[in-house]
N, C-alpha and C positions, 0 to 999 in steps of 0.2 A: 643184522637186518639186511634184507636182501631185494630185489627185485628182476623181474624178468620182461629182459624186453627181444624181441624177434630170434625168440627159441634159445635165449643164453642167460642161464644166471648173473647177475652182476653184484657184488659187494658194496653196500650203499656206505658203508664206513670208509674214510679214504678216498671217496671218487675223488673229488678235487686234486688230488697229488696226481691224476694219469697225469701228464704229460699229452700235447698233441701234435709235438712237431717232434720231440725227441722218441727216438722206435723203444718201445716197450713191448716185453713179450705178450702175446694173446691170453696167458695164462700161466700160471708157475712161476720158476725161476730162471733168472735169466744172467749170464755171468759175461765171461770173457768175450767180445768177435772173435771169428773163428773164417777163415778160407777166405779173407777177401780176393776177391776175383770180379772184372772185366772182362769179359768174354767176348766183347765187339759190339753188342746189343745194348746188351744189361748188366747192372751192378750184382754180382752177391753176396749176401752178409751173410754169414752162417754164426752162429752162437751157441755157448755152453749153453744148456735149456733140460731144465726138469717139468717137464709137461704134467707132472701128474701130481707137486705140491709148490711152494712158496718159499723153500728151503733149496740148498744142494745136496742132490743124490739123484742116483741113476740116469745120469747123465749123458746127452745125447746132441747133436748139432739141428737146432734149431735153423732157418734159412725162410729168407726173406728177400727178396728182389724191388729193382728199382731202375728207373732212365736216366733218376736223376740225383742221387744220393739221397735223397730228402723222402719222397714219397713211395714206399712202400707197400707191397703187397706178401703176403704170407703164405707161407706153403709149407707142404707138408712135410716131414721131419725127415733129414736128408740121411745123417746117418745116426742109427740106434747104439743103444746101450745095449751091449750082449753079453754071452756065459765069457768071450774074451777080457772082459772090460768093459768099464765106463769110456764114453768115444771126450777124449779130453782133446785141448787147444790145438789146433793145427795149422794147415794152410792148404791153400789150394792154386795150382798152375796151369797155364793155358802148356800142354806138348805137339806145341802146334809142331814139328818136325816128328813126331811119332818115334821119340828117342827110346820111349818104354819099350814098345815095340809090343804094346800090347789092345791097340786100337787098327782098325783093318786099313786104317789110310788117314794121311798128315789132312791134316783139315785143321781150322781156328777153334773148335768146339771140343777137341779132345782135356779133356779137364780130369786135372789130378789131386787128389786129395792126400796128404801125408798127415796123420795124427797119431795123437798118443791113445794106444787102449791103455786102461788103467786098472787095476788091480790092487788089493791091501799089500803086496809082498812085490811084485814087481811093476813096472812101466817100459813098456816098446812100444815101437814108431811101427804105424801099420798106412797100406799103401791102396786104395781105392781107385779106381773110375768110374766115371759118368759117360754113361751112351745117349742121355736125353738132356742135354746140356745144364747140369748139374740139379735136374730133378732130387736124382737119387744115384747113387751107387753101388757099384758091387769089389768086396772086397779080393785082392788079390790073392790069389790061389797060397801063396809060399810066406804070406807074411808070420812072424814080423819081418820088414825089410832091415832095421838096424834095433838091435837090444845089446844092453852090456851089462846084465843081469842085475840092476838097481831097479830098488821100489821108488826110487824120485829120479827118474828121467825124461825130462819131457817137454811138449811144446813147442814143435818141428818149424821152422820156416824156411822156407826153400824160395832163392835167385836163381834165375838162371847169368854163370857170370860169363857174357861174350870173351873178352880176352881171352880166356882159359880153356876155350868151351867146354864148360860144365857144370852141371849146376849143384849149387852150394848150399848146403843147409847150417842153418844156425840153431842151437838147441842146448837149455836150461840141463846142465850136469849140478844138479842142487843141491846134493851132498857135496861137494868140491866147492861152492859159493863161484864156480866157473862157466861159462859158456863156452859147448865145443862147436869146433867148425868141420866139417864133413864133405867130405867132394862123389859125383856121383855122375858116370857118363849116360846113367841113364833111369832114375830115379829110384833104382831098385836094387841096386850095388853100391854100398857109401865104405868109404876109407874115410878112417879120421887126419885131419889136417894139421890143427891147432887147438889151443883152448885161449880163451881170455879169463883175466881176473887172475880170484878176488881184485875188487879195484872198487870206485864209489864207496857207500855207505856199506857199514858193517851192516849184516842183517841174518833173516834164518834161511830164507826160501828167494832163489833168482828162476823168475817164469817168465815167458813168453817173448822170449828174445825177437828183434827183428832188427833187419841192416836194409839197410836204401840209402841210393844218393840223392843228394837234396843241393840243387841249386841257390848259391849266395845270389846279392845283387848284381856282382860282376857276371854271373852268367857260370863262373866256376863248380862245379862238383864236386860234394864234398863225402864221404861213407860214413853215415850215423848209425849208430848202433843203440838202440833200445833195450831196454833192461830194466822189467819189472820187478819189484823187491815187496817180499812180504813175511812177517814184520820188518820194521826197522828204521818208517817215514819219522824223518824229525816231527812231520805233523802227527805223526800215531799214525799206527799202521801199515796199510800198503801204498807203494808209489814207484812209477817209474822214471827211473834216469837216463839219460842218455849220453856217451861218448861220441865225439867227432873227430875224421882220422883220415889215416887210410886205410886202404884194402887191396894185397895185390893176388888175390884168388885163393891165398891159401892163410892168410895171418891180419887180424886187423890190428893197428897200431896207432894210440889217440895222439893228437897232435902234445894235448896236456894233459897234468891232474887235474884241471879244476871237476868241480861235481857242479853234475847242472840235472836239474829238474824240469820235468813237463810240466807242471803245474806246483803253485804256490798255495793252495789248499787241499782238502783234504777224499776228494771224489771223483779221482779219474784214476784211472789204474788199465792193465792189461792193453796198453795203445797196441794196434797193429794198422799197417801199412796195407792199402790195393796194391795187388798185381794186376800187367800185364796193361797200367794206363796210358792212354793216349798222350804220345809225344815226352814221357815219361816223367807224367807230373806224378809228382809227390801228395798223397792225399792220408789221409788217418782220420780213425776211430777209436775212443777209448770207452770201457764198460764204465759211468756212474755211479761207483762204490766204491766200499771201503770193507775189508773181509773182519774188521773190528765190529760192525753191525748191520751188516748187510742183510743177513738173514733172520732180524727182527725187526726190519723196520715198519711203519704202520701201516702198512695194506693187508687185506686177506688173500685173496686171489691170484694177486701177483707183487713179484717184487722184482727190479732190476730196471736199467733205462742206459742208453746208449746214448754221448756227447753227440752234436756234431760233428756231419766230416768238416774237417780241418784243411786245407792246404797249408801244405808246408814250403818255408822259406830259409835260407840262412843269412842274417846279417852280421856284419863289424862291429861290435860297441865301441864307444869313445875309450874306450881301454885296447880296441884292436882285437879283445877276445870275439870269437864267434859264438853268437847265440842264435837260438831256434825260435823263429814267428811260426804261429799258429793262426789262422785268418778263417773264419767260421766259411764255407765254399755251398755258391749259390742260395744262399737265403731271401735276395734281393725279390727276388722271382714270388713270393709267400708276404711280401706287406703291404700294408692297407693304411695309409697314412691315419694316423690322429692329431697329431697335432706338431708343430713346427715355430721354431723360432731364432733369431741370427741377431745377438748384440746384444740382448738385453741383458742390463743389469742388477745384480742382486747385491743390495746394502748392508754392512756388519749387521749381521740380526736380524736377519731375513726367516720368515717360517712359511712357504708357500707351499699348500696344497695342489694337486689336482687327481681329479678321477682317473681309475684304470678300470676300465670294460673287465669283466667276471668272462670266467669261463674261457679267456682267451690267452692265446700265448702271447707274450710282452716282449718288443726290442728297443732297445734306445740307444741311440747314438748321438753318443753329447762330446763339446771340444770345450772346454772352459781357461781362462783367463785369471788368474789371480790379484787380486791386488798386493802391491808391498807388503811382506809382511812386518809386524811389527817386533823390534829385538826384546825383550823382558828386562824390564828396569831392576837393577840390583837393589836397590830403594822400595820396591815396590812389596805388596805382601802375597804375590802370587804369579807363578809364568802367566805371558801370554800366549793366547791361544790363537793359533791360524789355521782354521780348517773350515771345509766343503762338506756336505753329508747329502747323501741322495739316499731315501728311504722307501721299500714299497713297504706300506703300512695299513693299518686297518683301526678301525675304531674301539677295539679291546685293548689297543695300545702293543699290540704286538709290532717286530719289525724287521726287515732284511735290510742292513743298514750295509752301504759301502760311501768308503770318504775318503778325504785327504787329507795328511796332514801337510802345508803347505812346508813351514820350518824345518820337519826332516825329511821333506818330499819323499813320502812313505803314504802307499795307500791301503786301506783295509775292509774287509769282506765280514761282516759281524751276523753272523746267524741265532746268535745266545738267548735272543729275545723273540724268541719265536717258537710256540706253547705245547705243537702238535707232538712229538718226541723227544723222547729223555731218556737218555741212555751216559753210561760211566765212561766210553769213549767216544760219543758224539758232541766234540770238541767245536767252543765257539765261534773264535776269532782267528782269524788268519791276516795277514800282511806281507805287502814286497815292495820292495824300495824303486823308485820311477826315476829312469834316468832322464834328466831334463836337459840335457844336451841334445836330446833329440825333436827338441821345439824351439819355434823362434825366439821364445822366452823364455826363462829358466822356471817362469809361474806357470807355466801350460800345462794339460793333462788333454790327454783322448782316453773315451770309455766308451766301450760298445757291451751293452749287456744283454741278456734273454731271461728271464723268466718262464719256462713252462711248466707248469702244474709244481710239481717236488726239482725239476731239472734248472738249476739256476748255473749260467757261464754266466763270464768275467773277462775282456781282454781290456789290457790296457797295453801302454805306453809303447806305440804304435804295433802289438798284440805280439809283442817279445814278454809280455807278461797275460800267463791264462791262469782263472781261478776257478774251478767248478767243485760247487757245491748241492745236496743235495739240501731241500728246506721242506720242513714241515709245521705251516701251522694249523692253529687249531682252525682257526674262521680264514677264509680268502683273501689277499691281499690285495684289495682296491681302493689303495691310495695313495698318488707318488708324492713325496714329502721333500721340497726343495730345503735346505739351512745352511747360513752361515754362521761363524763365531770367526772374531776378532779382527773381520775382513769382509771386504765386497771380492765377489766376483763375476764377472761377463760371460755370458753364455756364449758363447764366438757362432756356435750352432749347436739345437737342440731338436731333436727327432725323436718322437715315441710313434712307435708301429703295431699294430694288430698283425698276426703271420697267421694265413690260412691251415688248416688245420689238414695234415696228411696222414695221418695213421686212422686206418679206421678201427678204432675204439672210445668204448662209451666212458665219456669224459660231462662233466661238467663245472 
């Protein structure tokens, strides 16, 4: 069933899941970011994008602009799918110095595009620029600029590294389960440097590498290195990891083995990092999939949706290991308060309702209070139970459940009960353990969540834990469902927001 409004077909099955603050393609499919770039102005996102179905194939960089990470406008298809290749993951750099020596003078707009064309039998790195600030491109006369005759090589990211001066490329060698490192005085001539790996999770495929430094709390700098994996997530699936290290222009080298994870469920994948941002924050974007059913899920028209940009952080945990905060950047700017409250109490056996506005994106930022738990009596004929439940729910009894269990201060993300897709690996539940050392009380929790349309994030425990998941149900979820068992807790502060609505597509 279909309808047409101001000269566009639209898919009446699915409207509900658009999304209207997380970017969704206009049409088709939409997969990894692709050239984040800063150019002094404006943002650009550019993305894997098959404009012409709902599937992956034929494959081309979609590009989309912005002032402000959040609102978006869409433009026309930056670089095509040709008889070379599908135009696969890449990146893109400000040469403001005219290193390529293929722009007629140094200026801030010179912009460089490095990607993969892609072919059934081989993959090479091909080298583009933009004369109309990243409109569009034209490809360079001699590419490819780097091939090593493999059909899985791919997904360029290019630093430039001051100390060294030169700039560095990082780049998925996927048959080797390796990432090599590449050096190049002028984007167009690469020597290989090093490789990293095998290291992390065993798996089949390492894609979309990227390295940025990321300031801890001290102010310190630290080289993280990204590293998407697919198959191979303990959730199922695809998932990216990350190492933290160093980097001295030619070798990265992690401080440890621990394996650490972007996210604790099972819908963010392909994170890449801006270049070229002011004062050299640290900022990312990850695609909302999973390549286990990405390209069945319930839309006609379109399928795919891009996280929040994230600012990135590094902190100490009380073990002294460093871990990666992720903090949803500029949303503030997009809420419309609904409703507010500081203190109140909810009593073991608590079932409190309230409305959620249709049609609108959902934020909530809650601080909760536990009461004592209680220990399970060996005498008795069953554990007890300490847990939290915040629910968006609906009257068919459907539910997007996330809680807490207080006892093993473990929180969890429950999608199972929710009617709209079913599929063999659209896996329900997910969980991460809260470390409560980092509240005045060992009973504390912070959650900051989003709901839009199909796009559901999750930060907790001061947002050193990120969950995103994708959710489908059948009927719309306008109900928030407060509950306790075996405990009271305090709401310390609770905030639910309406976020005004930035993409322009037809949502309801």
């Amino acid at each position: 069933m279909t309808e047409k409004k101001n000269g566009c077909v639209f898919s009446l099955m699915g409207r509900h899941y658009r999304p209207s603050v997380h970017f969704t393609p206009p049409i088709g499919f939409m997969n990894d970011p692709n050239g984040l770039v800063f150019d002094g102005t404006q943002y650009h996102l550019y993305y894997q994008h098959n404009p012409d179905a709902a599937y992956s194939a034929n494959i081309c960089w979609g590009h989309a602009i912005s002032t402000d990470l959040l609102s978006w406008k869409d433009q026309p298809i930056a670089v095509p799918n040709t008889v070379d290749g599908q135009a696969y993951t890449g990146c893109a750099v400000i040469d403001r110095d005219n290193s390529s020596g293929l722009f007629p003078s140094t200026n801030g707009n010179n912009m460089v595009a490095l990607y993969t064309r892609s072919l059934p039998t081989r993959q090479s790195q091909y080298l583009a620029i933009s004369r109309n600030n990243g409109q569009s491109f034209e490809e360079y006369g001699q590419n490819p600029v780097l091939d090593i005759d493999s059909p899985n090589f791919r997904d360029p990211q290019v630093i430039y590294h001051a100390p060294t001066r030169k700039w560095v490329m990082v780049i998925a060698e996927v048959d080797q389960h390796q990432i090599g490192f590449y050096a190049s005085p002028d984007l167009i001539h690469w020597t290989h440097l090093s490789n990293f790996g095998p290291a992390g999770l065993p798996t089949v495929n390492y894609e979309c590498p990227n390295l940025i430094q990321v300031k801890d709390e001290c102010g310190t700098a630290h080289w993280v290195l990204f590293v998407s994996i697919n198959p191979g997530s303990p959730m199922g699936g695809s998932v990216t990891q990350y190492f933290i290290g160093d980097f001295d222009g030619a070798v990265f080298t992690p401080y440890d083995g621990i394996l650490r994870l972007t996210d604790f469920a099972k819908d963010a994948y392909a994170l890449q990092v801006w270049s070229n941002m002011p004062d050299e924050e640290a900022v990312n974007i990850a695609w909302m999939g999973n390549w286990q059913y990405c390209q069945e899920l319930p839309t006609q028209d379109w399928r795919g949706a891009m996280s929040l940009p994230r600012s990135l952080s590094i902190r100490h945990d009380t073990n002294g290991y460093l871990r990666l905060a992720q903090k949803p950047r500029g949303v503030e700017k997009l809420r419309r308060k609904q409703h507010s409250e500081a203190g109140s109490y909810l009593p073991q056996g608590t079932k409190r309702d309230l409305p959620l506005p249709q049609g609108k994106a959902i934020e909530i930022v809650l601080r909760l209070t536990a009461d004592e738990h209680r220990q399970t009596d060996p005498s008795s004929s069953g554990p007890v139970i300490n847990r939290f439940e915040l629910a968006f729910a609906n009257a068919e009894g459907e539910k997007l459940s996330i809680g807490y269990d207080v006892s093993s201060a473990q929180i969890w993300l429950d999608r199972s009960k929710l009617r709209g897709f079913d599929h063999p690996f659209y896996t329900g539940r997910f969980a991460a353990p809260i470390n409560t050392a980092f509240y005045a009380t060992p009973r504390g929790l912070d959650l900051h969540l989003f709901l839009d349309g199909c796009a559901f994030e999750l930060y907790a425990n001061e947002y050193l834990e990120t969950g995103s998941a994708l959710v489908y149900p059948a009927k719309p979820l306008d109900i928030l469902r407060l509950s306790t068992d075996g405990m009271g807790v305090t709401l310390d502060s609770f905030e639910i927001f309406t976020l005004d609505k930035t993409m322009c597509r037809e949502t309801a």
